[in-house]
C-alpha positions as CSV (number, residue, x, y, z in Angstrom):
1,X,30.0,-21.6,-46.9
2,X,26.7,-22.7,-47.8
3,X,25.4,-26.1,-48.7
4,X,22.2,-27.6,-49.4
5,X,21.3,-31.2,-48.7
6,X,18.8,-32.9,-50.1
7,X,17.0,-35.0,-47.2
8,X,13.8,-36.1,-48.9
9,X,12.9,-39.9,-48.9
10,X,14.0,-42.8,-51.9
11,X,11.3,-44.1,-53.5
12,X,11.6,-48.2,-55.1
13,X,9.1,-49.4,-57.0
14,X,8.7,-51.9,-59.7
15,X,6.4,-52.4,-62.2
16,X,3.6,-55.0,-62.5
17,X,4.8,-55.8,-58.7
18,X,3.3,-53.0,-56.2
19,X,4.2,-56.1,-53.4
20,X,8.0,-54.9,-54.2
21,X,7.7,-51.5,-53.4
22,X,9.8,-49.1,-51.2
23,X,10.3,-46.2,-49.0
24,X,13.5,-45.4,-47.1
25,X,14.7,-42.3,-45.1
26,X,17.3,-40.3,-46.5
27,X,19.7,-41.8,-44.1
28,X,18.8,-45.4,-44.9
29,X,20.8,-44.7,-48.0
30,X,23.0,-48.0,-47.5
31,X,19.4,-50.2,-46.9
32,X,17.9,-48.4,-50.4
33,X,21.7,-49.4,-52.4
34,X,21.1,-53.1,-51.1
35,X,17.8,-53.2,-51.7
36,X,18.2,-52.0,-55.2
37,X,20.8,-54.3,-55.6
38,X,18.9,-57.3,-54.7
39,X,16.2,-56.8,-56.9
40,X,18.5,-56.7,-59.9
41,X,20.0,-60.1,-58.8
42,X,16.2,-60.9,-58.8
43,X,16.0,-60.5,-62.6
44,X,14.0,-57.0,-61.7
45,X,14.2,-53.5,-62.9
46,X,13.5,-51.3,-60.4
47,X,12.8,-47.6,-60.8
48,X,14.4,-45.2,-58.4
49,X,13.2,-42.2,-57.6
50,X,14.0,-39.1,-55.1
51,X,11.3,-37.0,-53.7
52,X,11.6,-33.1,-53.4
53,X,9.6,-32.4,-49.6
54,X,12.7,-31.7,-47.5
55,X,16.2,-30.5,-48.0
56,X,18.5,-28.5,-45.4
57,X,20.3,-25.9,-45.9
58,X,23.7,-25.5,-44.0
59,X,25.1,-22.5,-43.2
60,X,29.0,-22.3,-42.0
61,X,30.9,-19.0,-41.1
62,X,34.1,-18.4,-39.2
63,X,32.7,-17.4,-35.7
64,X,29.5,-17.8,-35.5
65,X,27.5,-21.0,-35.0
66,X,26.5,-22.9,-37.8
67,X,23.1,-23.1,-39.0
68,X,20.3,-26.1,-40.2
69,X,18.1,-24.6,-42.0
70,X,15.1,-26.9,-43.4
71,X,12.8,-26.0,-46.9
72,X,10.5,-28.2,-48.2
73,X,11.0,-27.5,-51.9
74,X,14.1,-27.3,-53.3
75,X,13.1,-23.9,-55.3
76,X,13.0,-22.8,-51.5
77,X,16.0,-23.6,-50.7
78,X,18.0,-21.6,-53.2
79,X,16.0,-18.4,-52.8
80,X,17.4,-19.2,-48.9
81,X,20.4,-20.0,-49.7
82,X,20.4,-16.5,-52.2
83,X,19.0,-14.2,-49.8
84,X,21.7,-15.5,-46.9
85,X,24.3,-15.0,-49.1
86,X,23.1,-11.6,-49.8
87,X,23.1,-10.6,-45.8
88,X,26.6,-12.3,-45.9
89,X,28.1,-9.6,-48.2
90,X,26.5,-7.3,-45.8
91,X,27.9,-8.2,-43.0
92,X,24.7,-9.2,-41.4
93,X,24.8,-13.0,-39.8
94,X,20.9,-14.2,-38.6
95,X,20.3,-17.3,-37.2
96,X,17.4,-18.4,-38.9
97,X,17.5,-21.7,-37.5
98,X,16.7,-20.5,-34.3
99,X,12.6,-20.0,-35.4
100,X,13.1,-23.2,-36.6
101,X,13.9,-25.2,-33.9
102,X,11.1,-23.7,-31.5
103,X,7.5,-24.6,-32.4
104,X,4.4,-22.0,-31.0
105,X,3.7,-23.9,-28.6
106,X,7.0,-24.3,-26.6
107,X,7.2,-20.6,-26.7
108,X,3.7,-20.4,-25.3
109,X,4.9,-22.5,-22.2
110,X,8.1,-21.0,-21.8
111,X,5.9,-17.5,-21.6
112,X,3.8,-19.3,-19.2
113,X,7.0,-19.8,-16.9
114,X,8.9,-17.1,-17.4
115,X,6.9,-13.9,-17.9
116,X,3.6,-14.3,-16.8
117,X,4.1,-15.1,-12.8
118,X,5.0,-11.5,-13.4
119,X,2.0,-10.1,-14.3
120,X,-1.2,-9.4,-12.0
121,X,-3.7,-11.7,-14.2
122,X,-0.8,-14.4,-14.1
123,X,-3.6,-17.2,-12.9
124,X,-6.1,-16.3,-15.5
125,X,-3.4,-16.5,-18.4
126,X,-2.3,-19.8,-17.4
127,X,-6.0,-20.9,-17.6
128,X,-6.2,-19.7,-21.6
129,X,-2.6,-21.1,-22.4
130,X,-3.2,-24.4,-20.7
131,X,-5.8,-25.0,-22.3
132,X,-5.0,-24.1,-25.7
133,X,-1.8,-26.7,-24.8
134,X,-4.2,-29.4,-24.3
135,X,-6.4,-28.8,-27.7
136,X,-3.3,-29.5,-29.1
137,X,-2.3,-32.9,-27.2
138,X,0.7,-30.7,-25.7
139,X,1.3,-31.0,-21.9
140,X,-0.6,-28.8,-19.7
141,X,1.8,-26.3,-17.0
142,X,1.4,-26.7,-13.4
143,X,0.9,-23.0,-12.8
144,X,1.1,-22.9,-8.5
145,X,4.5,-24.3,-9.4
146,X,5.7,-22.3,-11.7
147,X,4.6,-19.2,-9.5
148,X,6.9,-21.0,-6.9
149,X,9.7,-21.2,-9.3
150,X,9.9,-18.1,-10.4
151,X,12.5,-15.4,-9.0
152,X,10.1,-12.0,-9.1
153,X,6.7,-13.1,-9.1
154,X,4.0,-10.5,-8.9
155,X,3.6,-9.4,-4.6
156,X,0.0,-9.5,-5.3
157,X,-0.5,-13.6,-5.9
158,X,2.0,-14.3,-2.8
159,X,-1.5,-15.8,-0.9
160,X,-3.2,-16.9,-3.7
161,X,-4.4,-20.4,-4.0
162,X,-4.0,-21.8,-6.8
163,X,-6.8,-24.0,-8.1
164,X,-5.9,-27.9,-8.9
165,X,-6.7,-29.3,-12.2
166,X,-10.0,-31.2,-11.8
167,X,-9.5,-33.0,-15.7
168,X,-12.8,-31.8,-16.2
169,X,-12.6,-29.0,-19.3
170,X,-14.8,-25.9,-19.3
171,X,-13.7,-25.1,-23.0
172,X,-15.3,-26.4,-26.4
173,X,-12.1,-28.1,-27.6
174,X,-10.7,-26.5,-31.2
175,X,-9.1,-28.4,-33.5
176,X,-7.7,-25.3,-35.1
177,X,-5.1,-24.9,-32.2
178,X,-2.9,-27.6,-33.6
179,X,-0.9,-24.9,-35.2
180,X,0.6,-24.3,-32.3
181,X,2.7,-27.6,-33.1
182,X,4.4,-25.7,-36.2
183,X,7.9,-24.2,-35.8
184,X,7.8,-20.3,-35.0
185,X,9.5,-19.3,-38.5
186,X,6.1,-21.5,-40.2
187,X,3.6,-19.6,-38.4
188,X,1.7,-17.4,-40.8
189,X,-1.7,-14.8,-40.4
190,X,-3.6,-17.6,-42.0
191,X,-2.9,-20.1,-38.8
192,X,-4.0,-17.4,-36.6
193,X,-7.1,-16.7,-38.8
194,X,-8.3,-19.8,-39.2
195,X,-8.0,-20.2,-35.2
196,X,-10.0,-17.0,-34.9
197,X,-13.0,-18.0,-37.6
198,X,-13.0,-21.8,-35.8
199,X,-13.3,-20.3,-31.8
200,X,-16.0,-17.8,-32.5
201,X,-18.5,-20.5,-33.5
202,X,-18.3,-21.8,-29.9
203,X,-17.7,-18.4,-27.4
204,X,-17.7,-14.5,-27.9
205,X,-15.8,-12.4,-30.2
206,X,-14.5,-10.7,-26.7
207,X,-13.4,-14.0,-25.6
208,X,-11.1,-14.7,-28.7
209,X,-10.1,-11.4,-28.9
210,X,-8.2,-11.6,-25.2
211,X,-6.3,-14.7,-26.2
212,X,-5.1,-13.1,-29.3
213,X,-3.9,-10.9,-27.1
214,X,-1.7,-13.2,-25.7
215,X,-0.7,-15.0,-28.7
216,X,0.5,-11.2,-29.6
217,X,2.3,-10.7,-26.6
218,X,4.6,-14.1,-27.2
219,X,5.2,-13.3,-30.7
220,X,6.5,-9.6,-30.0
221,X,8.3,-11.4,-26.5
222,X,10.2,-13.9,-28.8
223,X,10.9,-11.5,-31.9
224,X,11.9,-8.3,-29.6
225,X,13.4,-10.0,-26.1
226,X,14.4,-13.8,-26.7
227,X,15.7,-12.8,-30.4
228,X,14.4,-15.4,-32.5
229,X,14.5,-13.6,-35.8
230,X,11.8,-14.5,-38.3
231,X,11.4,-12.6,-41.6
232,X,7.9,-11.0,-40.3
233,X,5.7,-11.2,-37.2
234,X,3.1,-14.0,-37.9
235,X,0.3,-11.5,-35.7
236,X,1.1,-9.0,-39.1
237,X,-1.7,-9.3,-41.2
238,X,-4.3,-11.0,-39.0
239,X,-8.3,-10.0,-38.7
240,X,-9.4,-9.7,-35.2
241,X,-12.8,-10.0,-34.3
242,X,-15.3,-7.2,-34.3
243,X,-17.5,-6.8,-31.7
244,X,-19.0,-4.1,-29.1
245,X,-19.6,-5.1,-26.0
246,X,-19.9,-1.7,-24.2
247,X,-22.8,-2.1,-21.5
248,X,-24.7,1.2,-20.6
249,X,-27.3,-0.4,-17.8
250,X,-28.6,2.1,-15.5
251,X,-30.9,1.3,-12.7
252,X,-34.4,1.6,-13.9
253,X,-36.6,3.1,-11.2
254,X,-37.5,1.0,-7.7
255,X,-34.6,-1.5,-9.0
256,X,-32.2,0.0,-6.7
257,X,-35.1,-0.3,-3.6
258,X,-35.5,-4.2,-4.9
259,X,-31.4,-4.3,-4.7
260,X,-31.0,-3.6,-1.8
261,X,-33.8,-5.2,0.0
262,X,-32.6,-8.3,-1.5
263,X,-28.9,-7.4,-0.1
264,X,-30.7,-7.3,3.3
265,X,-31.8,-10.2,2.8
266,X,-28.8,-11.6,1.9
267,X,-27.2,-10.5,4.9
268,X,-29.8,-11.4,7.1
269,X,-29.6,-15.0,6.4
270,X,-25.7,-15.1,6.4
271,X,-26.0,-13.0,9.8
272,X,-28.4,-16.1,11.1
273,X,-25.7,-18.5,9.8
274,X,-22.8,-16.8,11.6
275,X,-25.0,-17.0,14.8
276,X,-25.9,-20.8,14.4
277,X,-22.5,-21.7,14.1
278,X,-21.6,-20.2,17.5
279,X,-24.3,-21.6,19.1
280,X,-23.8,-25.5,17.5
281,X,-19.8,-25.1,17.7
282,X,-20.0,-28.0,20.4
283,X,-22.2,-30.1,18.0
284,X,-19.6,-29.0,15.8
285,X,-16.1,-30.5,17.4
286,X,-18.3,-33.3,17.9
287,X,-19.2,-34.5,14.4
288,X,-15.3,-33.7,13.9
289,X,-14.7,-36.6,15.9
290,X,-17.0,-39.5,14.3
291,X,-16.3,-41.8,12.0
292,X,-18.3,-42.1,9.2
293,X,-20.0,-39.1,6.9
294,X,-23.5,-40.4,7.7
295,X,-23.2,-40.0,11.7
296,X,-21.4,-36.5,11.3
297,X,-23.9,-35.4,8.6
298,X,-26.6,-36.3,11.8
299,X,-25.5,-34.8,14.2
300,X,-25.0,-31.6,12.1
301,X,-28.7,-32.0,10.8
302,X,-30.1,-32.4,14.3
303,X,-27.9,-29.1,15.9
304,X,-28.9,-27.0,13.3
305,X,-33.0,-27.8,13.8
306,X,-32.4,-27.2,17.7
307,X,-30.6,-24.0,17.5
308,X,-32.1,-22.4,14.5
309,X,-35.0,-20.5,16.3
310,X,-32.8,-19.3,18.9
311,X,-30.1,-18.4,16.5
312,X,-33.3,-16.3,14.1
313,X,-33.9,-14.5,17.5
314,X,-30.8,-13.5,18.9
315,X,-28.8,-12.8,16.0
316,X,-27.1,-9.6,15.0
317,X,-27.7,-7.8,11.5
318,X,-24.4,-7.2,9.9
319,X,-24.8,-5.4,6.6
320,X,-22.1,-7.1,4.8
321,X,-23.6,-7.0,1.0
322,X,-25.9,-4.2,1.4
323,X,-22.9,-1.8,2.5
324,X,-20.7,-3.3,-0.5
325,X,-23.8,-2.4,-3.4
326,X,-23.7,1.0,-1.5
327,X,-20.4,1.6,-1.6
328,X,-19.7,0.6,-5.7
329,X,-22.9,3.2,-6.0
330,X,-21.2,6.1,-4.4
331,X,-17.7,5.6,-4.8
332,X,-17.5,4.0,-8.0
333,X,-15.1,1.8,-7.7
334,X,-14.0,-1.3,-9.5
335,X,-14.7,-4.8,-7.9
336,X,-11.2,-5.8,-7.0
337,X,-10.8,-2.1,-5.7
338,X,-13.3,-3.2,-3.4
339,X,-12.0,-6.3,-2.2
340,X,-8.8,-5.2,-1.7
341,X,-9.9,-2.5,0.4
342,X,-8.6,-2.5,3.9
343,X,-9.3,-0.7,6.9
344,X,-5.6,0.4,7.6
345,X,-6.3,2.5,4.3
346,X,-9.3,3.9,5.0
347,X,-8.8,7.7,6.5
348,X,-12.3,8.1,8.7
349,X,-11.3,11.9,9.6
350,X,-10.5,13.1,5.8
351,X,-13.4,10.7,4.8
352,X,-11.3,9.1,1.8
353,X,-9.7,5.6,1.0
354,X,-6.6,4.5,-0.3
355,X,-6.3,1.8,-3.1
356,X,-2.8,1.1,-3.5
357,X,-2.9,-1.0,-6.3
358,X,-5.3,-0.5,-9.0
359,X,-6.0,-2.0,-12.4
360,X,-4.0,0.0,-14.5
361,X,-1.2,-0.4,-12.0
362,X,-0.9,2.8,-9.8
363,X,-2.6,3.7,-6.7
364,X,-5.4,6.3,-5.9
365,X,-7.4,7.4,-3.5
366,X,-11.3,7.8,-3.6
367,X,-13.1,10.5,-1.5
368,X,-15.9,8.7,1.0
369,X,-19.1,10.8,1.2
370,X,-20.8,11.1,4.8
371,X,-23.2,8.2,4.4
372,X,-20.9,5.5,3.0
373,X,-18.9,6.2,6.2
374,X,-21.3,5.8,8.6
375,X,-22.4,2.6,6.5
376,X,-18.8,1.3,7.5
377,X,-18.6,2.7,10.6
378,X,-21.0,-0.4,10.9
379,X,-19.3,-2.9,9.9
380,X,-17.1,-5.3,12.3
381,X,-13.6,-5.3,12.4
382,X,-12.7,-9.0,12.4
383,X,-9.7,-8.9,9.9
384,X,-7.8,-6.4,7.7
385,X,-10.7,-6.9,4.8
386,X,-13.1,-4.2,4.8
387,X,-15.3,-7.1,3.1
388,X,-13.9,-10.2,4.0
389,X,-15.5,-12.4,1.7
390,X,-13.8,-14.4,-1.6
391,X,-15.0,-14.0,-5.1
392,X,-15.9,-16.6,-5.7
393,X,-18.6,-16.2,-2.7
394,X,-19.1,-12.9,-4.0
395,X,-20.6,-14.3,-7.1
396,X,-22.9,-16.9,-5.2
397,X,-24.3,-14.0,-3.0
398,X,-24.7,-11.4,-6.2
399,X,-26.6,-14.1,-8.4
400,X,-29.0,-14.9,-4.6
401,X,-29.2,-11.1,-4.7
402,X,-30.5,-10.2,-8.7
403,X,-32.8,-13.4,-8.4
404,X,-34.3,-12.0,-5.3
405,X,-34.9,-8.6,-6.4
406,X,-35.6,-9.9,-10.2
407,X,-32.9,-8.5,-12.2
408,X,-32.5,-11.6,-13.9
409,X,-32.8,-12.6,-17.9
410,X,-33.4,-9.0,-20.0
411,X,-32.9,-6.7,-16.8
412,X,-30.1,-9.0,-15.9
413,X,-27.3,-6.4,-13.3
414,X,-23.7,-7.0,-13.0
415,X,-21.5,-5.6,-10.5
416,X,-19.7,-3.3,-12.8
417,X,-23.2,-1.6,-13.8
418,X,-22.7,-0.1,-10.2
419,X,-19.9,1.6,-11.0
420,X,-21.4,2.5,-14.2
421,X,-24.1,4.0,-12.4
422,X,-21.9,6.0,-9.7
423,X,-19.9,7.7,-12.3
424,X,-23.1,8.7,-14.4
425,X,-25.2,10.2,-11.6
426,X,-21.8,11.8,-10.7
427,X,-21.8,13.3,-14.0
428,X,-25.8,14.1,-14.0
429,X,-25.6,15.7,-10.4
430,X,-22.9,18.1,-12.2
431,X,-25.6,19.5,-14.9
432,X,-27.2,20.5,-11.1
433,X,-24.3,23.0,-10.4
434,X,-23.3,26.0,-11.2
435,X,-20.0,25.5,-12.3
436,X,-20.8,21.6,-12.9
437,X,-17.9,18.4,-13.1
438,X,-15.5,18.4,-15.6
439,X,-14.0,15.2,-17.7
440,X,-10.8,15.8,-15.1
441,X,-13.4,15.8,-12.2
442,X,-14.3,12.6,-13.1
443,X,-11.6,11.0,-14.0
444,X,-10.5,12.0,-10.4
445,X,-13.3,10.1,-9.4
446,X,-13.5,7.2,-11.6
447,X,-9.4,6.6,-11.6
448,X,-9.0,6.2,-15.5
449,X,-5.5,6.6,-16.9
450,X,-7.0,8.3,-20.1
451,X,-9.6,10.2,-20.2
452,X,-11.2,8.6,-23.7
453,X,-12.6,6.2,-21.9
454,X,-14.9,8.5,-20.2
455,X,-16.0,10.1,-23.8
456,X,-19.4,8.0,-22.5
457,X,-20.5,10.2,-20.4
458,X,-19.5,13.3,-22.0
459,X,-24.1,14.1,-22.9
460,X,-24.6,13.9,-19.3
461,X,-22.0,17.4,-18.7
462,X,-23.9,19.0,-21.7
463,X,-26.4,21.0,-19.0
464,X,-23.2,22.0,-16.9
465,X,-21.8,22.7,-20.3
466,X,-24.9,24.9,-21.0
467,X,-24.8,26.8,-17.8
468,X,-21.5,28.0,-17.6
469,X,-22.2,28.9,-21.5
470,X,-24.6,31.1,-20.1
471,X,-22.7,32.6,-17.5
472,X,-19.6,33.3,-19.9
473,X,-22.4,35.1,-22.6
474,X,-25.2,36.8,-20.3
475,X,-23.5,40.1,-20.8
476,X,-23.7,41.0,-24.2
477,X,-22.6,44.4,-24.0
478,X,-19.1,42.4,-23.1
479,X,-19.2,40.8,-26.5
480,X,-18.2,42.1,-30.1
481,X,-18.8,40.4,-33.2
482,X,-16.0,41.1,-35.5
483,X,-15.9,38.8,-39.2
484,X,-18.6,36.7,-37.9
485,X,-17.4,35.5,-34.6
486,X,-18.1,36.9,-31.3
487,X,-15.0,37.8,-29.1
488,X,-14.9,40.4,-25.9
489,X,-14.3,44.1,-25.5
490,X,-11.8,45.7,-24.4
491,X,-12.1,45.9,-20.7
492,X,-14.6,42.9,-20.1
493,X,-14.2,41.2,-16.9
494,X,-14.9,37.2,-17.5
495,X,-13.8,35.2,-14.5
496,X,-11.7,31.9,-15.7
497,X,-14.4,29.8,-13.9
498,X,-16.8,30.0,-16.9
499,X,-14.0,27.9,-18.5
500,X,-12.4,25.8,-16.2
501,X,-13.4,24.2,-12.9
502,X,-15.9,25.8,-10.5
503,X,-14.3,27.7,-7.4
504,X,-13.4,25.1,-4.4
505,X,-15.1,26.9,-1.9
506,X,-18.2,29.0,-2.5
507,X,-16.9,32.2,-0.8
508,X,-14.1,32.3,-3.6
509,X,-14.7,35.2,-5.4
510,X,-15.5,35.3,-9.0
511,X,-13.6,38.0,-9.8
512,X,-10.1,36.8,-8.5
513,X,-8.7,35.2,-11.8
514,X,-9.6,37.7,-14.7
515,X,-9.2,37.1,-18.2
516,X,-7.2,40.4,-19.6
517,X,-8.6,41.0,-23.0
518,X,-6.3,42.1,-26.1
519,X,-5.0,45.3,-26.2
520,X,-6.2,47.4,-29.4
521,X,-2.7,49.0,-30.0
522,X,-1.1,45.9,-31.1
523,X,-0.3,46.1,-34.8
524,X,0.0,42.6,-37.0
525,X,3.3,41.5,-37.7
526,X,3.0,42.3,-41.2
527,X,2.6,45.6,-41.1
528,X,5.3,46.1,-38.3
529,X,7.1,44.7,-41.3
530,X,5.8,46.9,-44.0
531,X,6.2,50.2,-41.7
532,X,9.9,49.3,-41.0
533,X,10.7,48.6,-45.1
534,X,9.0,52.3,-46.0
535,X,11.2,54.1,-43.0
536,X,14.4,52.4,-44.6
């Protein structure tokens, strides 16, 4: 059974007297009937009135929970009340009231909680939820403890520290989150929209785009797993921002030299620190001890004059940063590859490392040339980090480093242009070969999942390309031209090298793998048929 219930407001008013006007709640009916009767004892003549902004619709069927659905017109109402009838018939019972009940913005916390302490960037999700909470006046998630809570967090996040709110906001508040307050069933592309046109006044296109993202994720989480059925995705319909942010820096010429003489600069002075702080550790234990900041901040300030010419003289060079700009330039690999790397995975006879979490998710290993491992072999051994330093420290030192070597404003270098720049002179030093790298080859190197993404650096193969073109079509008297395209005798002897990958070793011979051409007794399938048809 289906009912609808009429829960808009009664309106009192009375002419010539605004002083005697009303408004009651549909459930102050009782107050509005006394009212109305005491102002016809009163000699008045009120006018009564019902508004038409909110009815419910009540749904009732033998086992299965009843329903409260809400419309704000009553025209709304019947064409619910029509179309659940129809699903009725069908045998088809949807709780509608379920998208009802939830606004955006619960569903954005309970995805906060539940799903995303599963997921590698858990930390930097919580940051763009959190704070699109607050734009709307919603409470904010204590992240470190919903990691804690959850049952299957992600293995990677187990030492993390989790930054504490500081109540100071690094995002240009936007007043167009406050649709977040709506019930899941009201959202529509126009909400989402309007959020996108209002945040890209204040930050990149990029930047909007990812927390789309994970306004796209919830809605597809809540429709598809927690089964709140609404009668379309609100993410149907909506205009992402365009943008291309694709960078393609390479290092200009003596840039590199300036790089890394800044790095050894870098490490120089953090060498010098290391070595001050063993020689003022006594200094140290005693500023520990005082009282006040002002007497510990002396005796600090008077070790550290005393000890820092000896400390200049006697320190050792350890070539922390300029090994890590050397190794992103000949390996390739991502920053958090990098930082993860240990020494327990790092094979010093087969000259390779092993990653074994990457960002896509699976493992790989990337081959070490000669020089990057004697560059480690440098290195001390202090801890399981082959580069013990934090990311945030990494930052610090990279911003020292480009301001040294003035790669600043216009020729401004981020850390990812290295890698940028390992996998493009990989592909250039391929044009030098005679059988040259393949898109496989480097993807071996580079570890992407799909090749497209190295569609980039497809120009730079062209002279390998060209050579093994050359190879494959030196012999002309291999080559027949039949109809307008050129295909091989009968006979010709072309090794599969000119088509594939170069042989692994150069003593492989080239005549191994031999393409057999077509034989020229082989008749069409046509006129097999035609021959067989004249014989019958």
């Amino acid at each position: 059974m289906i009912t609808i219930e009429n829960r808009s407001a009664f309106f009192v008013t009375v002419r010539k007297h605004r002083n005697l006007d009303r408004t009651f709640a549909y459930h102050r009916k009782k107050e509005f009937e006394a009212y109305v009767t005491e102002l016809k004892t009163s000699k008045y003549e009120p006018v009564l009135s019902r508004g038409d902004s909110n009815y419910a619709i009540r749904v009732r069927a033998l086992g299965h929970r009843t329903q409260c659905i809400k419309a704000n017109t009553y025209q709304e109402a019947i064409d619910i009340k029509d179309q659940i009838d129809v699903e009725h018939r069908k045998g088809l019972f949807i709780d509608y009231a379920k998208g009802r009940s939830v606004t955006f913005g619960e569903l954005l916390t309970r995805y906060l909680c539940e799903v995303s302490p599963r997921h590698k960037g858990f930390e930097v999700e919580g940051y763009i939820i959190n704070a699109i909470l607050v734009d709307a006046d919603l409470p904010r998630v204590d992240i470190a403890k919903a990691y804690a809570d959850h049952k299957n967090p992600h293995p990677s996040l187990a030492k993390k520290k989790f930054r504490k709110p500081s109540g100071k906001g690094m995002r240009t508040p936007s007043p167009a989150s406050c649709f977040i307050r709506k019930p899941f069933a009201d959202i529509t592309p126009e909400d989402f929209n309007d959020y996108i046109d209002d945040r890209c006044q204040s930050v990149s296109p990029a930047t909007v785009d990812r927390e789309i993202d994970v306004f796209s994720a919830v809605c597809r989480l809540a429709i598809d797993t927690w089964r709140i059925p609404v009668a379309k995705s609100p993410m149907d319909g909506i205009l992402r921002p365009k943008y291309f942010n694709e960078r393609d820096r390479r290092l200009k010429e003596g840039e590199e030299a300036r790089l890394l003489n800044a790095a050894y600069g870098e490490d120089a002075q953090k060498s010098i620190e290391g070595r001050l702080e063993e020689l003022m550790s006594v200094e140290r234990a005693a500023s520990a001890e005082t009282v006040t900041t002002y007497r510990r901040k002396n005796i600090v300030k008077a070790a550290r004059a005393q000890y820092l010419p000896e400390a200049e003289a006697s320190y050792a060079h350890v070539p922390w940063m300029e090994t890590f700009i050397q190794f992103q330039l000949m390996t390739g690999a991502r920053r958090s590859e990098t930082m993860s790397l240990t020494w327990a995975n790092i094979d010093f006879v087969q000259n390779t490392a092993f990653i074994p979490e990457t960002k896509n998710g699976r493992p790989r290993t990337i081959p070490l040339r000669k020089s990057i491992v004697a560059l480690l072999e440098r290195l001390p051994r202090s801890g399981e980090a082959v580069f013990p330093i934090t990311l945030n420290s990494l930052r610090k030192a990279w911003a020292r480093i480009c301001f040294s070597a003035e790669l600043v404003d216009n020729d401004d270098l981020l850390v990812h242009d290295l890698r940028h720049e390992a996998i493009s002179r990989v592909a250039d030093a391929g044009g030098r070969l005679p059988g040259g790298f393949t898109l496989l080859d480097l993807q071996a190197f580079s570890g992407h999942r799909d090749t497209r993404m190295l569609l980039r650096y497809t120009h730079l193969c062209m002279p390998a390309l060209a050579k093994r073109l050359d190879e494959a079509f030196k012999d002309e008297h291999q080559v027949v031209v039949h109809r307008g395209q050129r295909r091989l005798k009968k006979g010709a002897q072309l090794t599969m090298k000119v088509l594939t990958n170069p042989p692994s070793t150069a003593n492989e011979s080239s005549a191994e793998r031999v393409i057999e051409p077509a034989t020229s007794n082989i008749v069409p399938f046509r006129r097999r048929v035609a021959a067989s048809e004249t014989r019958k």
